[in-house]
N, C-alpha and C positions, 0 to 999 in steps of 0.2 A: 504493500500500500504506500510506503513511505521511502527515499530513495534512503540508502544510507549516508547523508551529510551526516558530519560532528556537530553541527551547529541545531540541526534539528533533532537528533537524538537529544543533546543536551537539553533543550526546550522542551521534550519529550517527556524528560523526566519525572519532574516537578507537575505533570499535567498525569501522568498515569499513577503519583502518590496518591494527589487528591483525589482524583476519580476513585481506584480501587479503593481507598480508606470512607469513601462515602456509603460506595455499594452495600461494602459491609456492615460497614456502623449501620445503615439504614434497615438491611437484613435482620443485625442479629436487635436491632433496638424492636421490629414488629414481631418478630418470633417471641421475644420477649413479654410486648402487651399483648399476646395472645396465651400466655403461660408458660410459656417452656423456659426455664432455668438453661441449658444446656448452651447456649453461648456466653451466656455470662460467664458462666463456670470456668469455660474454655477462653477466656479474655478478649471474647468479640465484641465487647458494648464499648467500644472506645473506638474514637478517631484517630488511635495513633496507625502508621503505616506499618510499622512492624507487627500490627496484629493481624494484618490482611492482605499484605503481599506476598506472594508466589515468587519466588525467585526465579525459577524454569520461566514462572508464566509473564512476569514482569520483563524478560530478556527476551521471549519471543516478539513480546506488542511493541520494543521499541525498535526489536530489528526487521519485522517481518510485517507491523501492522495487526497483528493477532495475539491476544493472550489471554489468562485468568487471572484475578486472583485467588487468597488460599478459598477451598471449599467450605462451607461453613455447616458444622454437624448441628442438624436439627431433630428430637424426639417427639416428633407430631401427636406421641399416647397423651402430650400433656395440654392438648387444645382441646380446645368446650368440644368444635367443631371438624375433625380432621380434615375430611375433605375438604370443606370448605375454606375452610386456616390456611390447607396447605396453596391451594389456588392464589388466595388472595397475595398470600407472603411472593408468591412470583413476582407480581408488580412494585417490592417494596424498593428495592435498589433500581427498577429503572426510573418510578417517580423521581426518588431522590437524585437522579443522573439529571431529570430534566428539568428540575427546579433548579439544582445547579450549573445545568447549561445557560441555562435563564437568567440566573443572578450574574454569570459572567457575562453573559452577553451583554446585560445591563452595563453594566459598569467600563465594559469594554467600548462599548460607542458613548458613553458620559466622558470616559477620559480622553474619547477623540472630540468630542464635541467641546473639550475645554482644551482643546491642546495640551494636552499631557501625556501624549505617548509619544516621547523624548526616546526613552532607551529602546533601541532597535530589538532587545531580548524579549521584552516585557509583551508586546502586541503579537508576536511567535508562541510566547508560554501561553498565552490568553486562548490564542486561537486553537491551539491542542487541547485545552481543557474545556474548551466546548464542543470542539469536534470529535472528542472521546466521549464525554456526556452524552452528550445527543446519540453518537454510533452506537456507545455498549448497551444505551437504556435502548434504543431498536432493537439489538443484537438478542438482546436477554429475551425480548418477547416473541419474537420466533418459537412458534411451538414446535420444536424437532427436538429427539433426543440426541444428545445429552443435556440441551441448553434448560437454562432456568426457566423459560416461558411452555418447556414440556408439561411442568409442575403445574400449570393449572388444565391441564387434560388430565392427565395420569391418574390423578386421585379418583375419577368417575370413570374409570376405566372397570372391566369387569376383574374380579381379582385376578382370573385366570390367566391376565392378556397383562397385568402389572408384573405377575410372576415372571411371565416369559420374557417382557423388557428388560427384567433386573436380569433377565440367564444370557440373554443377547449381551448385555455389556463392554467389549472389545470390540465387537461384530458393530456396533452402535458408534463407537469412537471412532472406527475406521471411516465409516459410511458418510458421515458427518465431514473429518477430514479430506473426504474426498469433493466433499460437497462446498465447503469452502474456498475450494480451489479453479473453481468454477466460477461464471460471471452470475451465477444466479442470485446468489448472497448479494453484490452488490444491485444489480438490478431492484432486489429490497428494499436496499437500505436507502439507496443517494436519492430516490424521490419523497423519502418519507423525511430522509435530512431536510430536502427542501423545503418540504409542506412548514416542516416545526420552523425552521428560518423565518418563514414568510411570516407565524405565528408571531413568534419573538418579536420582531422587528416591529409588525403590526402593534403589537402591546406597549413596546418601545417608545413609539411613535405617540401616543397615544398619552403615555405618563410624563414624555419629554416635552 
């Protein structure tokens, strides 16, 4: 997705902390108000980066355009409602992706509209953390497996057809992998970028 410049890895960076440190925090913060103990435990209820970054997965998105962060263990016995808990917690880190694309985006044409994007670094970091915001909150709701937007099918799946998902599991990774590599994924995602742009900016407009 991304060529390998120094200059844009760097910028890179600072923009896949924030983002993966949201995802999560916002994950394990509704798993939370839904009952389940089981991230807190595990040190998920914090915005620090070291609680939610993937090493592997944080090395792939800045060289390749594609990554994870860490997976976050969830025990769905302890919702009022499983299936339904489980569904809704799909949409929690891509809201919070796009709330946070939004706030930057904000901010990001306020400090052009005042003149203050001076340091050539700053409107590069700005524009990776929305344009990860925006991608990985798309990305996440894709209902395919393995991705997180599976999670709101799967749970009304008949048991018998969850079982066999969990027994595919490689067979699942692979097929995915191959499917990434492909122009279909982005055909997805860059009109659905657009749509949100148009929104943003729209609202933008509107509060400026």
């Amino acid at each position: 997705m991304f060529d390998l410049n120094p200059i844009q890895i760097l910028a890179s960076i600072p923009a896949i902390i924030i983002v993966f440190s949201v995802f999560g925090y916002a994950e394990a913060k509704v798993a939370t108000w839904f009952g389940d103990p089981t991230p807190q435990m595990a040190g998920r209820l914090t915005l620090s980066p070291l609680a939610h970054l993937d090493l592997i997965g944080t090395i792939c998105i800045i060289l390749v355009g594609f990554g994870w962060p860490k997976g976050m263990a969830i025990n769905p016995s302890y919702f009022k409602d499983p299936r339904r808990d489980m569904s809704l917690l799909a949409f929690a880190g891509p809201i919070a992706g796009l709330i946070t694309g939004f706030v930057f985006t904000f901010i990001y044409v306020l400090l052009g509209n005042l003149d203050l994007m001076q340091s050539p670094g700053l409107p590069m970091v700005m524009q990776y953390i929305i344009l990860y915001s925006i991608g990985l909150s798309i990305f996440c709701l894709i209902p395919f497996p393995p991705l997180p937007g599976f999670n709101i099918i799967l749970p009304w799946l008949p048991t018998e057809w969850q079982i066999k998902y969990y027994q595919l599991g490689m067979i699942n990774l692979i097929f995915f992998i191959i499917l990434i590599n492909t122009p279909i994924i982005s055909m997805v995602i860059r009109p659905l970028q657009q749509t949100i742009f148009k929104i943003y900016f729209a609202i933008i407009g509107t509060i400026l």
